[in-house]
N, C-alpha and C positions, 0 to 999 in steps of 0.2 A: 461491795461497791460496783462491781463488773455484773452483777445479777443484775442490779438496779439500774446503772445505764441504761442495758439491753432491754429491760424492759420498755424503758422511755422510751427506747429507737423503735420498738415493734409495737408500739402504743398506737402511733400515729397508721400508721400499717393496716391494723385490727382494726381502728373504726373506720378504715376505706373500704375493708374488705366486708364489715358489718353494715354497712352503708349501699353497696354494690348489690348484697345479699336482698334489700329490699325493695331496689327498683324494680318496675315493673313496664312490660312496652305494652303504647298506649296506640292507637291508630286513630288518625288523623288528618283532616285535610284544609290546607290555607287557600283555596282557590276556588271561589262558586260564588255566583250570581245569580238574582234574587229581581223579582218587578222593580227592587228600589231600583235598578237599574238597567240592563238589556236580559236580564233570565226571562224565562217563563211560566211563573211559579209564583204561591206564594213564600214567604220564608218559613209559615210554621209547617209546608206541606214539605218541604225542602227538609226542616230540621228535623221532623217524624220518618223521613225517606235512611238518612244519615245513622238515626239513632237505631233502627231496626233492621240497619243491613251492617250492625257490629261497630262503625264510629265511636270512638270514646272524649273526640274532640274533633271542632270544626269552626272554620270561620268561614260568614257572609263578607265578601270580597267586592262591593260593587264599585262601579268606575265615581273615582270623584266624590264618593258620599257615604255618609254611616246613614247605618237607619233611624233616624232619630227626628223628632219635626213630624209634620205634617206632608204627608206625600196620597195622595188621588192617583188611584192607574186606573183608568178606562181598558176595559179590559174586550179586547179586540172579536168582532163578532166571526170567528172562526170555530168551527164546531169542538174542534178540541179545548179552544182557550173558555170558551162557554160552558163545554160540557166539566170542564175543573173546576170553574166559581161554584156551578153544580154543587161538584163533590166537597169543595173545600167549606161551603155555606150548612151542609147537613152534617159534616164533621167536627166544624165548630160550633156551630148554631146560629141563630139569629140574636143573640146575645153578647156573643163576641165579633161576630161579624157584621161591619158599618159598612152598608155602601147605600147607593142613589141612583134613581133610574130615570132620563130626559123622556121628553114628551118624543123624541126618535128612539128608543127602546134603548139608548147606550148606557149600558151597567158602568158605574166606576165603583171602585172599592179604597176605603180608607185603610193604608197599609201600615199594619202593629210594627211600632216599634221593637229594637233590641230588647228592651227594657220590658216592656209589656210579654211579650214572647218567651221571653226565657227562661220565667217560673216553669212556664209549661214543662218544659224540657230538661232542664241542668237536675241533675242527680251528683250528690259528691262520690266521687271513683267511678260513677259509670257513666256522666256525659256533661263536658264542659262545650260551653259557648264559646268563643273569642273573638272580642269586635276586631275589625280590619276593615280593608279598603283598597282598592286596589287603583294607585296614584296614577293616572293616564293621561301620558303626555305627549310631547310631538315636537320632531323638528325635521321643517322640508320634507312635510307629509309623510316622514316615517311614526308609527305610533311605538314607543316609548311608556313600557308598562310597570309596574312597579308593586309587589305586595307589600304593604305597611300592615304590620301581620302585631297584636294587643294595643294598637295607640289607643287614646284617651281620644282626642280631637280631630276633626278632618284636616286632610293635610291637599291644600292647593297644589295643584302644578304647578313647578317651581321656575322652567323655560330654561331657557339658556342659547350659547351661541352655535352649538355642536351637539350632536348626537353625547360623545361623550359627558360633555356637561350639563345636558337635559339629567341625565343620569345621578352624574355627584353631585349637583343639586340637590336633588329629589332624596337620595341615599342621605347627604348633611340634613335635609327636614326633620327625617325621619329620627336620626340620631340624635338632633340639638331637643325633639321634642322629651325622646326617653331622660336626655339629660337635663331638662327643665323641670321635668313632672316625677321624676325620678321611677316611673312606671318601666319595668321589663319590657321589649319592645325589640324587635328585629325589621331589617327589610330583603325584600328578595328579587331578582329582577326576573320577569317573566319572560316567557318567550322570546327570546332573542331573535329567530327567526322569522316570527311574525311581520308579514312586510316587510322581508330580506332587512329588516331595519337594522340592528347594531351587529354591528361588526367585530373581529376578534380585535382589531386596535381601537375599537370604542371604548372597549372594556379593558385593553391592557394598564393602565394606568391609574384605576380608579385605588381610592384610598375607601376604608371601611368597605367592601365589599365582600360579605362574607358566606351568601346563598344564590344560587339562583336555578331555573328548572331545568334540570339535565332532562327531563319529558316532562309533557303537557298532552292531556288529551283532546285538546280541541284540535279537530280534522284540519286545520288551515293554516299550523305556526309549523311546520317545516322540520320537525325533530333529528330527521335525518341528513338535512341538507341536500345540496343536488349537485349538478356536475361540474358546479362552480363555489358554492358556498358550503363549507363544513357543518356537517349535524353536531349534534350540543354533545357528545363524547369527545370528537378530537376538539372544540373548544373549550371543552373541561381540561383538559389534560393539559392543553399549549397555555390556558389561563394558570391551571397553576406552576409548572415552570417560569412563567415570570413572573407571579406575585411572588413566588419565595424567592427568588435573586434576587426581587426588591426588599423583602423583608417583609410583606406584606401576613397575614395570616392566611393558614388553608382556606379553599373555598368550597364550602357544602353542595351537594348538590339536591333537590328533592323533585319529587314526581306527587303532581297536582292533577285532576281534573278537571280544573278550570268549566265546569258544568255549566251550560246555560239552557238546557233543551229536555226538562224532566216528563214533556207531556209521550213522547214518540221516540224511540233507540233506532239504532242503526246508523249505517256509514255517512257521513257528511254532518251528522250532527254533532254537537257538544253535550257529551251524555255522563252524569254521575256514576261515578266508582271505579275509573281508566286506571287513574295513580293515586298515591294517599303515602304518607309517612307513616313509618312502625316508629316510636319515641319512646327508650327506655329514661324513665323519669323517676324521682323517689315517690311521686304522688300529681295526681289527675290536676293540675293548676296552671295557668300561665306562665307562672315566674318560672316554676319546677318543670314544662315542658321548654322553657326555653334556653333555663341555664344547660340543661341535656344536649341541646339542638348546637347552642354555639361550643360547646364542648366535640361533635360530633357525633353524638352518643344515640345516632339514629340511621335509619335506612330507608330509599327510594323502592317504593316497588307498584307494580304493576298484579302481582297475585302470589309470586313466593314469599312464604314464609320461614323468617328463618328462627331457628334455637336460638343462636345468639350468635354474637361478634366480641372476638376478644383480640385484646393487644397487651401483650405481656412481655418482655424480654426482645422486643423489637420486633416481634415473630404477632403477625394478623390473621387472626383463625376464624374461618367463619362456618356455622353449623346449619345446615338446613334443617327446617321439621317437614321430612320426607311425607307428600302424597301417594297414595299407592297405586301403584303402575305408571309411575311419571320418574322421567331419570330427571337428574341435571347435569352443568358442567360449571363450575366456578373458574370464572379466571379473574388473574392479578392482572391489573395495567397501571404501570407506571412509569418515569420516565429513567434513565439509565443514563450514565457517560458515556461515548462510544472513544475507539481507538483516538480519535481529534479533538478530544475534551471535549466534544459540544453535544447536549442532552438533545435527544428525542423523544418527544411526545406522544403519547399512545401505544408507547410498546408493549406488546405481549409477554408479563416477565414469566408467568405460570399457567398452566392450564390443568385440571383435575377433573378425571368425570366421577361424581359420586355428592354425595350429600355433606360431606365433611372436609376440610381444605388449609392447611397454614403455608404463609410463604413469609421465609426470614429477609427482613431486610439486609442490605448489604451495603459497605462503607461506598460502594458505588450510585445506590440507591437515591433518587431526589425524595420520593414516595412510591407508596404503592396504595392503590385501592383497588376494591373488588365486586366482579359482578358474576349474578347468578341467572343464567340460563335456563330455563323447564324446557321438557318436550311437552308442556302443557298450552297447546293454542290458547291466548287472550281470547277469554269472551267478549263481543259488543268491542272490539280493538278499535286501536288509534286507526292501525293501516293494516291491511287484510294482511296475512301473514306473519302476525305480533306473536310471539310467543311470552306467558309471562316471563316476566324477569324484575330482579332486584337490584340495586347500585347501594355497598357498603362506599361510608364514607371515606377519604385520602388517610392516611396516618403521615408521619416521618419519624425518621429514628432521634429516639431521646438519649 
């Protein structure tokens, strides 16, 4: 009878750990823009860019719209945006490409929808589409942005009276849609920085808020913050110390691209392939990269890549797949009790130079999460001086 328990008890055990044995990380990015809305590009030229520089999942993110309908973009007589219809017209042909030309030579182009486009591309396990949008709102001229990252339907700006409630607005849309339509669905709020707009008491409060971009590589949303305003690490940290005294859940963080500018690289642009999530997932699909995502069972990175991330026994290990002739350093930051009971944010709990790293939590411990360093310069970087690096997501002790 004691055989037979013990089995029951290690039953459940075996198929976690048979189950773990099959996922696989998927890379991916929720943040890019497309003619449907302020990119520079078309979307199939975008999705062929994604799917040949290693992507296995990507969503077109534009402001306010899915691609879907009828959309006309006049496509502006600058030699680069001319010389792309160019390319994009011999690449697809005159068969799949509809546009019209006025009696003043002004080309416009009829723009494919998701739907139309994505035969092109989707491969099962080697390259998923995912519609999105990215909700763009405003309050007292601050912009208020928002990934709505597998919805079904466009989702309005929702307004509100505060910064903060433009927000959980926007985050309840997003939410009451997944629960109406019963579709997997997350939301993420972007650039904080952007237009000094939300602030850490915007966001202390909010309910459902479970993602948002710890980096972004568009040159002009402020990642680091400046001599007055905290970059998106010490408002990761101080955000989660008080969503968990509220009881609130951890909150993700991920690194986007946010791409709008595929024709010309370099500084001052918004250029594809800055950030991207690695998503260990059991298989290439929406539901299965998302149940992974709000699990935390993913990482922010810039160009490290890692072996993996484990959390077993309260103890957070994280494994680099070492470059050759490139160091790194892993450090833990989390926040800590101090001698007057009261947590601080950002702390430095561990530091390690090498490819491989665990830090055990401690009955002191709020969280701990981790990030990895290269002495690898960012190619094409956010801000000259970038070196890559990755952000493992928060744990807490079980």
């Amino acid at each position: 009878m004691r055989y037979i328990l013990l089995l029951l008890l290690l039953l459940p055990l075996t198929q976690l750990q048979a189950q773990e044995a099959t996922k696989k990380w998927y890379k991916g990015n929720t943040h890019t823009h497309s003619y449907w809305s302020d990119g520079d590009d078309f979307p199939e030229m975008i999705m062929d860019w994604y799917k040949t520089h290693g992507y296995d999942f990507i969503s077109l993110s534009d402001h306010n719209t899915l691609a879907a309908g009828e959309k006309w973009k006049a496509i502006p007589k600058h030699p680069f945006r001319q010389r792309r219809f160019e390319e994009y017209l011999e690449k697809y042909g005159s068969e799949w490409v509809t546009y019209k030309t006025d009696s003043a030579g002004q080309i416009s182009v009829k723009l494919k929808t998701l739907e139309e486009y994505r035969p092109l591309f989707e491969e099962a396990e080697k390259f998923l589409i995912i519609q999105a949008e990215e909700v763009s709102d405003g309050y007292d001229g601050k912009p208020i942005h928002m990934g709505a990252i597998n919805v079904k339907e466009v989702i309005k700006p929702q307004g509100g009276n505060s910064v903060a409630e433009v927000m959980q607005n926007n985050l309840d849309a997003v939410y009451a849609q997944r629960e109406r339509t019963g579709q997997p669905m997350f939301a993420h709020i972007n650039h904080p920085n952007f237009g000094w707009a939300i602030k850490l008491e915007d966001m202390a409060h909010l309910k459902g808020d479970r993602f948002f971009e710890v980096y972004n590589g568009h040159p002009h949303v402020h990642n680091y913050g400046d001599s007055t305003t905290m970059g998106m690490e010490e408002l990761w940290d101080r955000l989660l110390i008080l969503y968990l005294h509220q009881g609130e859940p951890l909150l993700y963080g991920l690194a986007t691209d946010d791409a709008h500018n595929y024709l010309k690289s370099g500084a001052g642009l918004s250029n594809p392939g800055r950030g991207w999530l690695m998503v260990k997932a059991t298989d290439l699909s929406a539901a299965a990269l998302i149940e992974a995502m709000e699990q935390g069972d993913f990482y922010a990175t810039t160009g490290v890549e890692l072996e993996d991330v484990r959390f077993r026994k309260n103890a957070l290990e994280v494994s680099v797949k070492p470059e050759a002739g490139v160091s790194y350093t892993i450090q833990f930051w989390g926040a800590k009790k101090t001698a007057d009971g009261k947590e601080q944010g950002g702390a430095l709990l561990k530091e390690v130079q090498g490819s491989h790293a665990k830090y055990k939590l401690r009955k002191k411990d709020l969280y701990v999460r981790a990030k990895v360093i290269s002495s690898k310069p960012k190619e094409n970087p956010y801000q000259a001086g970038d070196m890559e690096t990755a952000w493992v997501q928060p744990v807490t002790a079980r």
